[in-house]
N, C-alpha and C positions, 0 to 999 in steps of 0.2 A: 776393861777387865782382862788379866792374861789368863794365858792359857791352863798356869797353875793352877788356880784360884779358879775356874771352871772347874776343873779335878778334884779338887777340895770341896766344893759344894756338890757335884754329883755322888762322889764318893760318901759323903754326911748322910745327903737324901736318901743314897740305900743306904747305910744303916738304920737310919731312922724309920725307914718304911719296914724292914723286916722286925723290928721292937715291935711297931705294932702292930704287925700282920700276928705275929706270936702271942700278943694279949688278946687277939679276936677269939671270942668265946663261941663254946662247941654247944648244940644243938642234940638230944639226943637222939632223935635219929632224921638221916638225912633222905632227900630223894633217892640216891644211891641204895643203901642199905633198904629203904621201904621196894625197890623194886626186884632188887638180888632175894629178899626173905618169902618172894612168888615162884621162887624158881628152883628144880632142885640142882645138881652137881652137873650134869651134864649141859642143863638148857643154862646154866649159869656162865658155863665157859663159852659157848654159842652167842651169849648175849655180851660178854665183855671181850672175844679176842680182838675185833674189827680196834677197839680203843688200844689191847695192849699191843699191835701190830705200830699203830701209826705212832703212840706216846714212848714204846723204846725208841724209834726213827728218829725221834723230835729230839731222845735223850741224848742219843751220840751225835748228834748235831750242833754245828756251831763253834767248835773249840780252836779254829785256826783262820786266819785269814792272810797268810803269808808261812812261807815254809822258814824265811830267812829267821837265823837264829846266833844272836852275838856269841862269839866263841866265849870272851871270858867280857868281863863289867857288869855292875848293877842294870837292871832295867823292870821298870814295874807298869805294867799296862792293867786299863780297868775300861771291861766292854759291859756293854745290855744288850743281850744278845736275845733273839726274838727268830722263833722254831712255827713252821705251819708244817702239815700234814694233809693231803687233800682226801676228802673221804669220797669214796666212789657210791654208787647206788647199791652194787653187791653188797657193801657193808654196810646196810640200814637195817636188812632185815637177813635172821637165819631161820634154820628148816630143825624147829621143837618138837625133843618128842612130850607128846601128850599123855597122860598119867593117864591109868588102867582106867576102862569101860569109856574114857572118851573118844570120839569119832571127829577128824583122820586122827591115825593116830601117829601121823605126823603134821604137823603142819607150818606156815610162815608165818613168824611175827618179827616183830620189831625187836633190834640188837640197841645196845645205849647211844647210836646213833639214829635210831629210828624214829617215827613217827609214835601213830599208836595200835597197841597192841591190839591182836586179832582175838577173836573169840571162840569158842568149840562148847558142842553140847554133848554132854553124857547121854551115852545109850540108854530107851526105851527099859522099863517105862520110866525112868528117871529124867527124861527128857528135858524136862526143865533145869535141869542143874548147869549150871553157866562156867566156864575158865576160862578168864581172858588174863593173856600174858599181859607181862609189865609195858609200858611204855618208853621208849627212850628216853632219856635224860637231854642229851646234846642233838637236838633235831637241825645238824647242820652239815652243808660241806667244807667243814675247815675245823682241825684242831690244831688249837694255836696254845705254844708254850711260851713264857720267857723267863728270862735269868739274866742277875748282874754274875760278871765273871773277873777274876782277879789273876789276873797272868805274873810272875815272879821269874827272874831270870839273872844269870846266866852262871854255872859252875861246868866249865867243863864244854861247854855247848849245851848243856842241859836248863830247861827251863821245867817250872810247876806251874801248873792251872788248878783252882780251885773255884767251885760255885757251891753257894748256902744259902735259901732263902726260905723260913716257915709262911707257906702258902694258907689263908682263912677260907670258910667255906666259900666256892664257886657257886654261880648261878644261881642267887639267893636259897640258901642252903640244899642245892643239888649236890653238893660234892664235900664231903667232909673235912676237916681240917689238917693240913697236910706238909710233910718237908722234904723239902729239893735239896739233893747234894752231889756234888761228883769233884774227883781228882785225878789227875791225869801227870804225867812228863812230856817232853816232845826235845828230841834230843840233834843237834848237827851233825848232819851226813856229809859238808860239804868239807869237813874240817880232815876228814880221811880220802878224800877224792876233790881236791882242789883244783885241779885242773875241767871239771864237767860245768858247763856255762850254766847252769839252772842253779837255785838255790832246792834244798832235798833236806827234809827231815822224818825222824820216822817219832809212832805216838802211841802213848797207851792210856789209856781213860775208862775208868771205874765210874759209876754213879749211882746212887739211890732212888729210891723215893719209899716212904712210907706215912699208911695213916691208920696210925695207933696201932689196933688190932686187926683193922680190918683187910687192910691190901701192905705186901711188902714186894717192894720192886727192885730188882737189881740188872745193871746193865754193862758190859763192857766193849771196848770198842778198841782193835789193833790195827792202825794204818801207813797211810805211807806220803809224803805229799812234795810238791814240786811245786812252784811259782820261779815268776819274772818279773824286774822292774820295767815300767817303761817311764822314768821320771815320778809323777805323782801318781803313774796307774801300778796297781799289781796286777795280774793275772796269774790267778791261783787254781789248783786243781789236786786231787789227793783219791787214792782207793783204801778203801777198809772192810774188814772183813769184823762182822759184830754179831751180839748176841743179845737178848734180854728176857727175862724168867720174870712170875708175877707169880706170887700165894695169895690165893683171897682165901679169907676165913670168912663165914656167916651163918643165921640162924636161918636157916628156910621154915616156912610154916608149911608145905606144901604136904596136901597128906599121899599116900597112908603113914608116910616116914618122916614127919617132920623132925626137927635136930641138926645138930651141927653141921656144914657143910665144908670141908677143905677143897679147892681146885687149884690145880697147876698149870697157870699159862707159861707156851715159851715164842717169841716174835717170830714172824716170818721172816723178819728183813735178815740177810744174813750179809749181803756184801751189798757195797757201795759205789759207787763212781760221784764226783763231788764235782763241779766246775762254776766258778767265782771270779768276781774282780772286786777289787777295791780301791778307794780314792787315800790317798794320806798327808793330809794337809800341814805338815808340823807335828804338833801337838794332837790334831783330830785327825780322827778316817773315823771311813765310812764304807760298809762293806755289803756285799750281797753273792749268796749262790743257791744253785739248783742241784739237788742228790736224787740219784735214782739209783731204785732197785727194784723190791717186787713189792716197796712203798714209796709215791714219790713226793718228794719235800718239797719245802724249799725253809733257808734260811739268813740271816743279817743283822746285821745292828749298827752301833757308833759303837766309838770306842777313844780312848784319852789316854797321854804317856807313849812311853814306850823305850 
């Protein structure tokens, strides 16, 4: 079987697979949404930042695995590209505040990576009256993203990267029904300074995510990157400086105000340092790196063409 004719049938599978990940039917209401409608505005963003810290990290992740970039010719590369996240213990649980007459009236419970939520009793003589926050959805150390990605090139030294894939509910309807998108340039540095022994390209990348009404995500990411051949090895490495914003809208039951709820998350991670190698066999590679900042990654995949 050539190498073609792999690329052709990977290339089919993700389509195929995002047709019917997009006919997966919606639920209507998911673990997600039954555990945000316990919370009001403020214990709401307490309970989702630890997720939208590590899921923008995971977003601006992934989009290069060599700097080198053909000045002018066709070339069309297609990766699956596969983003983790490591979740620490600090992000299981945050510090709630407790609605009027209950005692502390702060207290810890579990974030959407948490366990289960903790319990408080309202003040004498209502003593009896129970609040136990929601329980985490994802009780794990690792949040894991992935995406097929569509690399287009060369006008200029400029190349486009695009990823699109409608994600179904996660963790048997934990997570609602949802679409991944992002688009990006990455353009030749070496084509203005051709005497610097490194290949050098600089990058800019956009991304989404949204589901339906209830969460809209937007991310972007401005960097910088640098690689070396050594034969079939690259060694690659890149800094960027990123951003990413999350709207959650939802209905809280919580009294005495229940009613709509709007909160605006924005990610900790602001900048990056990236460091990867990759193998490139012909037609295949094979790639892997480690990102750090004030969330640490890691990410990799295969990849075909080029």
């Amino acid at each position: 079987m050539t190498y073609r004719r792999v690329f052709r049938i990977c290339l089919g599978l993700a389509i195929l697979s995002s047709m019917v990940l997009a006919s997966t039917s919606l639920r209507a209401q998911t673990t997600i949404e039954n555990a945000l409608k316990q919370l009001t505005g403020v214990n709401g963003q307490g309970y989702l930042q630890p997720a939208m810290d590590i899921f923008s990290a995971n977003m601006n992740s992934g989009y290069y695995h060599s700097a080198a970039i053909q000045k002018t010719g066709f070339h069309l590369e297609f990766d699956i590209v596969m983003m983790t996240g490591m979740v620490g213990d600090d992000q299981k649980t945050f510090t709630a505040k407790a609605a009027d007459g209950f005692a502390p009236a702060m207290f810890k419970t579990a974030t959407i990576f948490g366990g289960k939520g903790s319990t408080i009793h309202h003040a004498a003589p209502l003593d009896s009256l129970v609040y136990r926050g929601p329980d985490g959805v994802f009780n794990t150390s690792m949040f894991p993203l992935a995406a097929p990605q569509l690399t287009i090139g060369s006008l200029y030294g400029t190349e486009l990267t695009v990823r699109f894939v409608p994600l179904p509910e996660l963790g048997n309807a934990a997570f609602p029904k949802s679409t991944l998108w992002a688009v990006g340039v990455r353009h030749n540095i070496n084509q203005w300074f051709p005497k610097v022994p490194l290949d050098i390209s600089a990058s800019f990348f956009y991304s989404g995510y949204d589901v339906e009404s209830l969460i809209d995500f937007k991310a972007y990411s401005l960097g910088a990157q640098c690689s070396k051949d050594f034969g079939v090895l690259t060694v690659y490495g890149g800094l960027a400086w990123e951003n990413g914003t999350m709207d959650v809208n939802y209905v809280s039951t919580v009294p005495p105000s229940p009613g709509s709820v709007s909160i605006e998350l924005e990610a900790s991670n602001k900048f990056r340092f990236t460091a990867g190698a990759g193998l490139h066999l012909g037609f295949f590679r094979v790639f892997a790196d480690a990102n750090f900042g004030s969330v640490t990654h890691f990410s990799g995949g295969i990849g075909f063409g080029g």
